[in-house]
C-alpha positions in Angstrom: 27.7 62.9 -30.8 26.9 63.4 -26.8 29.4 60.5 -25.6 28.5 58.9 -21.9 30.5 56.2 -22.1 33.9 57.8 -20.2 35.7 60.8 -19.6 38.6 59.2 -21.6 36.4 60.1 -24.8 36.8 63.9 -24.5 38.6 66.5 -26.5 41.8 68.4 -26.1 40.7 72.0 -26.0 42.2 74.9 -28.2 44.9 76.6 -25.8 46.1 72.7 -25.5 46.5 72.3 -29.2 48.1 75.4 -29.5 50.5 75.0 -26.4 50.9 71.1 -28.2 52.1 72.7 -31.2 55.0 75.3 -30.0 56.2 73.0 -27.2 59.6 73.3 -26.7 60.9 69.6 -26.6 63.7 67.5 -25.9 64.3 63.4 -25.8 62.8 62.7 -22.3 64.5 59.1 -22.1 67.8 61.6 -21.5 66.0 63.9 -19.4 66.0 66.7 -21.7 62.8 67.0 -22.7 62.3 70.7 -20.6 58.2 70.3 -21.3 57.8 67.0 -19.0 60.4 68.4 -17.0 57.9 71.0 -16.2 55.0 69.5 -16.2 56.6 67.0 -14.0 58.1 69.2 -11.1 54.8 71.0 -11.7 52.6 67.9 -10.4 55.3 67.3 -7.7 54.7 70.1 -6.0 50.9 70.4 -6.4 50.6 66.8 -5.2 53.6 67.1 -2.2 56.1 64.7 -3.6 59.6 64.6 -3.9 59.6 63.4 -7.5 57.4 62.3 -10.6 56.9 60.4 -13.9 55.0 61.6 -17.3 54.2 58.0 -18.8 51.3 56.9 -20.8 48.4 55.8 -19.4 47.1 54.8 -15.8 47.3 51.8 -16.2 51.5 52.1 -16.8 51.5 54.2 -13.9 49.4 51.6 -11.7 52.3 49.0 -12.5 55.3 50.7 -12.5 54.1 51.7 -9.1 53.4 48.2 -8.1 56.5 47.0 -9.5 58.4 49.7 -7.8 57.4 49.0 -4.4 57.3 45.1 -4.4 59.9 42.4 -6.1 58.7 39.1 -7.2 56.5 36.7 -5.1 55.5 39.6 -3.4 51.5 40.8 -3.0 49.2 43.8 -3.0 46.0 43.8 -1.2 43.0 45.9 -2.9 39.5 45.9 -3.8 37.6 43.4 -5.7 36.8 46.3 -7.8 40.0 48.1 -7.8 40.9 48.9 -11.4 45.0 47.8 -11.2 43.0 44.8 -10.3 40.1 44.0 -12.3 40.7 46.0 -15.7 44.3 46.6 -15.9 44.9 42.8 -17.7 46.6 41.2 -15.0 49.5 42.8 -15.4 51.1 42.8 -12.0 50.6 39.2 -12.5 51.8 38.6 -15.5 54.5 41.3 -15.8 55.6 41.9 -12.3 55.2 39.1 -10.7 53.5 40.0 -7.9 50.3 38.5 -6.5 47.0 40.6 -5.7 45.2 40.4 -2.4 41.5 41.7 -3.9 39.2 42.1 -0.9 35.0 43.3 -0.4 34.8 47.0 -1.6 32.4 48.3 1.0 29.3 49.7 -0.2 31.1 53.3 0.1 34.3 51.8 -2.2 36.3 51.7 1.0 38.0 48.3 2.6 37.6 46.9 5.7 40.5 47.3 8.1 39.6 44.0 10.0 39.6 42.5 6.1 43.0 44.2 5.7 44.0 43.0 8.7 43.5 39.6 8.7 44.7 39.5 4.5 48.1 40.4 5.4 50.3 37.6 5.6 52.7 36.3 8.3 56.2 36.3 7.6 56.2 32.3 6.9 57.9 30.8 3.5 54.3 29.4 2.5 53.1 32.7 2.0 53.9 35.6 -0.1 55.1 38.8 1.4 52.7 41.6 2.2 54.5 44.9 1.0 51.7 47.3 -0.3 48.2 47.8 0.5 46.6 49.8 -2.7 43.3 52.0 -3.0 41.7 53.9 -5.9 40.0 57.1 -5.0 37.5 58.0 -6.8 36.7 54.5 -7.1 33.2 54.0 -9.2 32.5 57.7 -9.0 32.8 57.6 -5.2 34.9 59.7 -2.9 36.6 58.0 -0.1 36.0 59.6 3.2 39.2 61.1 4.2 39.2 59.3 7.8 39.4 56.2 6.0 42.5 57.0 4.1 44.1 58.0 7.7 43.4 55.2 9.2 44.4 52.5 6.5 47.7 54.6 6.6 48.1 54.3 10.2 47.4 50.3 9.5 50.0 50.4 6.9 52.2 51.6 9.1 51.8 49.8 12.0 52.6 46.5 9.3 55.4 48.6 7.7 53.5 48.2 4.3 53.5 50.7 1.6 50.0 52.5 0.5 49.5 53.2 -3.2 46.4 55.3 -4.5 45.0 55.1 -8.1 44.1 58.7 -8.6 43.5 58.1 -12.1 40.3 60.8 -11.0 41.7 62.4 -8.0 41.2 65.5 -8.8 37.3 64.8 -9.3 38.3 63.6 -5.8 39.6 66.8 -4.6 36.7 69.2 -6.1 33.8 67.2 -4.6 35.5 67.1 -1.2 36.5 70.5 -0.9 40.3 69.1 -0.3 43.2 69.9 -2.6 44.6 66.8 -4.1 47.8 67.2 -1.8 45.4 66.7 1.0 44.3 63.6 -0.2 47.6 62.5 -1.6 49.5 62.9 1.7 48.4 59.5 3.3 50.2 57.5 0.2 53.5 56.2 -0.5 52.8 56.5 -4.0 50.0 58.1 -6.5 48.9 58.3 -10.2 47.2 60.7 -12.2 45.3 60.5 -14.6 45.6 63.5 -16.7 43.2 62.1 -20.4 40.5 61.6 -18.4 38.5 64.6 -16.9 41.7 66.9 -17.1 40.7 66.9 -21.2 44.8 65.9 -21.8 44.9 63.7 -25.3 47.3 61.3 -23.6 49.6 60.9 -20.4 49.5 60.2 -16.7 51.9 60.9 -13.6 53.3 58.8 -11.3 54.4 60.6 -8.3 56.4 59.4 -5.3 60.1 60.1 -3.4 62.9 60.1 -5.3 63.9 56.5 -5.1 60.9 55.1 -6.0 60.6 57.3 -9.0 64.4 56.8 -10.2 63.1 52.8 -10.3 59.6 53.3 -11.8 61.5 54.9 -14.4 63.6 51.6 -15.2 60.7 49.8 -15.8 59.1 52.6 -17.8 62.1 51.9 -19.8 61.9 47.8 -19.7 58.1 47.9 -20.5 59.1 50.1 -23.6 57.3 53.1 -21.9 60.2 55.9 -22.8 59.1 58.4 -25.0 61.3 60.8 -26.7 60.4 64.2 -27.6 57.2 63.8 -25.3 56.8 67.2 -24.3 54.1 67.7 -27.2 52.1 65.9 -24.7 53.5 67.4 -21.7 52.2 70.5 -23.2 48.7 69.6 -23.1 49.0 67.8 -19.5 50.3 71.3 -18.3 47.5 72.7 -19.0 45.2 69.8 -17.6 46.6 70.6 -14.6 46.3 74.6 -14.1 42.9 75.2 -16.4 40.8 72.4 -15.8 40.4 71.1 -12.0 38.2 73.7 -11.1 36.0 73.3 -14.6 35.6 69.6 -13.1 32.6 70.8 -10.8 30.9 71.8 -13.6 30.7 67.9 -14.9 29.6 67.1 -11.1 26.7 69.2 -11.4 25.6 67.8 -14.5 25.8 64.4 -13.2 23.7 65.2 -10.6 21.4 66.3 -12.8 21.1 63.8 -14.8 20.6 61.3 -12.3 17.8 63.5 -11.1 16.0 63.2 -14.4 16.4 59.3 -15.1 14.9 59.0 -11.5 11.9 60.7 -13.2 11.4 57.4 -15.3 9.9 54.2 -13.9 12.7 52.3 -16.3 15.2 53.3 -14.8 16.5 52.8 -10.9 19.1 55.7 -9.4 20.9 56.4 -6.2 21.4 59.8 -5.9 23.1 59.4 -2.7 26.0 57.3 -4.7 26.2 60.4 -7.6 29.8 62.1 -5.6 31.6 63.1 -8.7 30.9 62.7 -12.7 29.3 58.9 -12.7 25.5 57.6 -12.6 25.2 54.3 -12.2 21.4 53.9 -13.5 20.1 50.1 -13.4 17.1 49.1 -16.1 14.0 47.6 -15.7 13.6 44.0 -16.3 11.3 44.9 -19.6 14.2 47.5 -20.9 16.5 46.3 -23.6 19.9 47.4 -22.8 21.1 46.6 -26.4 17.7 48.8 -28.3 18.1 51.3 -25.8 21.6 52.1 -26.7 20.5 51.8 -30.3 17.6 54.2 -29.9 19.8 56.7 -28.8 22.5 56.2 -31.2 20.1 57.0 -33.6 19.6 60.3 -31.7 23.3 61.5 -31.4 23.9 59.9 -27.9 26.5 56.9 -26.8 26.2 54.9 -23.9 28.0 51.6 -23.0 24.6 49.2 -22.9 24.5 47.1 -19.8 22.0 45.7 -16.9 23.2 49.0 -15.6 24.2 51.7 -17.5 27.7 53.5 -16.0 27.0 57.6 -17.5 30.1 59.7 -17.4 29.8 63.4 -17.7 32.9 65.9 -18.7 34.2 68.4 -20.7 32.4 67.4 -23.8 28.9 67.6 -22.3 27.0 70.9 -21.3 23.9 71.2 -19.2 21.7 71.5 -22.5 23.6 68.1 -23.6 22.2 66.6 -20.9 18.6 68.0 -20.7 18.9 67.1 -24.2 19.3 63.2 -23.3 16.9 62.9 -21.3 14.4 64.1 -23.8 16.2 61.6 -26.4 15.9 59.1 -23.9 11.7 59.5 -23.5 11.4 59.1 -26.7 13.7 56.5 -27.3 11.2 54.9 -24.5 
């Protein structure tokens, strides 16, 4: 199967398997698991943080950051399309407490600093406290322009809030701009890091932050039943995400780009190449094109895609060049 549906869908390689299966473990709720250890000094430095935490997913690593940096009664601004708002379940909400500030993503996936401005709150007991203002880079494929992320740290600063960055695809991030993800991580109090997403890892992301910060997100790891034992069999593999596959990433770009090139060779379908930064199309259908027999037409031919109005195509590891020119043959006859 040719899978378009996420980068989450893809395959730990061989040297991961391998590394999976002689990794030297340890129970990490001690601290003696010497694999996360590694892996988690490892990202530290890479990313140009004092600390960090190996924990499940993103979306753990979105709310242990959140909970880290506010108490309860306490807000968040972000986007309206933020995923620690919109697809994360509500959890800072319902677990922490704490009460999101969604604003307007710009057409670019940034914020507006007069919209920031103006959300956060005044110290008055009517309101809740302002602590942390939280963005998500890439954010629907999308890199944010780096003069963004300096100036919604100066604002941030001059309100004495916290910034948090989902990097759940940061390193997409990094390759596309030409930065390393250090660069882009320096404006942020806080980041996560997706590492079973393009990185090809079979589970885990990193939280990464000072030392403090950490030493409480890892409380609530434990509270929200997130400590793992002999978790370096994971570790293993995220190592590995971490020193063989960034680069590879560009690879997935390219093939993005051309395949959003192709479906804007077919009157069904409407593309912006302009908005193709990373590993995502975002290809709208024609009125007369059934989302639902589309996706079935192609499931017929070896291909998955999530069916929609407009169709969200995620390229990675999985998917070579030929996969793609594949698809869109598939997809013209599927037509």
């Amino acid at each position: 199967m040719i899978d378009f549906r996420s980068d989450t869908v893809t395959q730990p390689t061989e040297a991961m398997r391998k590394a999976m299966y002689h990794a030297e473990v340890g129970d990490d709720v001690y601290g003696d698991d010497p694999s996360v250890n590694e892996l988690q000094a490892m990202a530290a430095d890479m990313l140009g943080f004092d600390d960090a935490l190996f924990v499940a997913s993103g979306t753990q690593a979105n709310l242990l950051a959140l909970m880290a940096h506010c108490e309860r009664g306490d807000e968040y601004i972000c986007g309206q399309q933020a995923h620690n708002y919109k697809f994360e379940g509500g959890g800072a909400a319902v677990l922490g407490s704490i009460q999101p500030q969604p604003l307007t993503n710009q057409a670019d996936g940034t914020l507006s600093l007069d919209d920031i401005r103006q959300a956060i709150k005044p110290d008055d007991v009517h309101f809740a406290n302002t602590k942390l203002i939280s963005l998500e880079n890439t954010i629907g494929g999308l890199v944010l322009p780096e003069s963004f992320l300096a100036d919604a740290q100066a604002l941030a600063f001059e309100h004495r809030l916290k910034t948090h960055l989902d990097g759940a695809r940061l390193a997409n991030a990094a390759v596309a701009s030409g930065r390393s993800m250090a660069q882009l991580s320096q404006y942020f109090d806080s980041v996560s890091l997706c590492l079973s997403k393009g990185l090809a890892a079979p589970v885990g992301s990193l939280l990464l932050g000072d030392s403090r910060l950490i030493h409480n997100a890892r409380r609530w790891r434990k509270m929200l039943g997130g400590g793992m034992r002999q978790a370096g069999v994971l570790a293993a593999a995220g190592k590995l995400a971490l020193t063989q596959q960034i680069e590879r990433l560009a690879e997935d770009h390219d093939n993005a780009r051309l395949l959003a090139e192709g479906l804007m060779q077919l009157d069904e379908f409407r593309v912006d190449l302009t908005r193709v930064h990373t590993n995502m199309v975002f290809a709208g259908l024609a009125p007369e094109l059934d989302p639902e027999m589309l996706a079935r037409a192609l499931r017929e031919q070896g291909i998955v895609i999530t069916p929609g109005r407009t169709v969200r195509w995620v390229t990675h590891k999985d998917i070579s060049r030929a996969d793609v020119l594949h698809t869109l043959e598939s997809i013209k006859r599927a037509l």
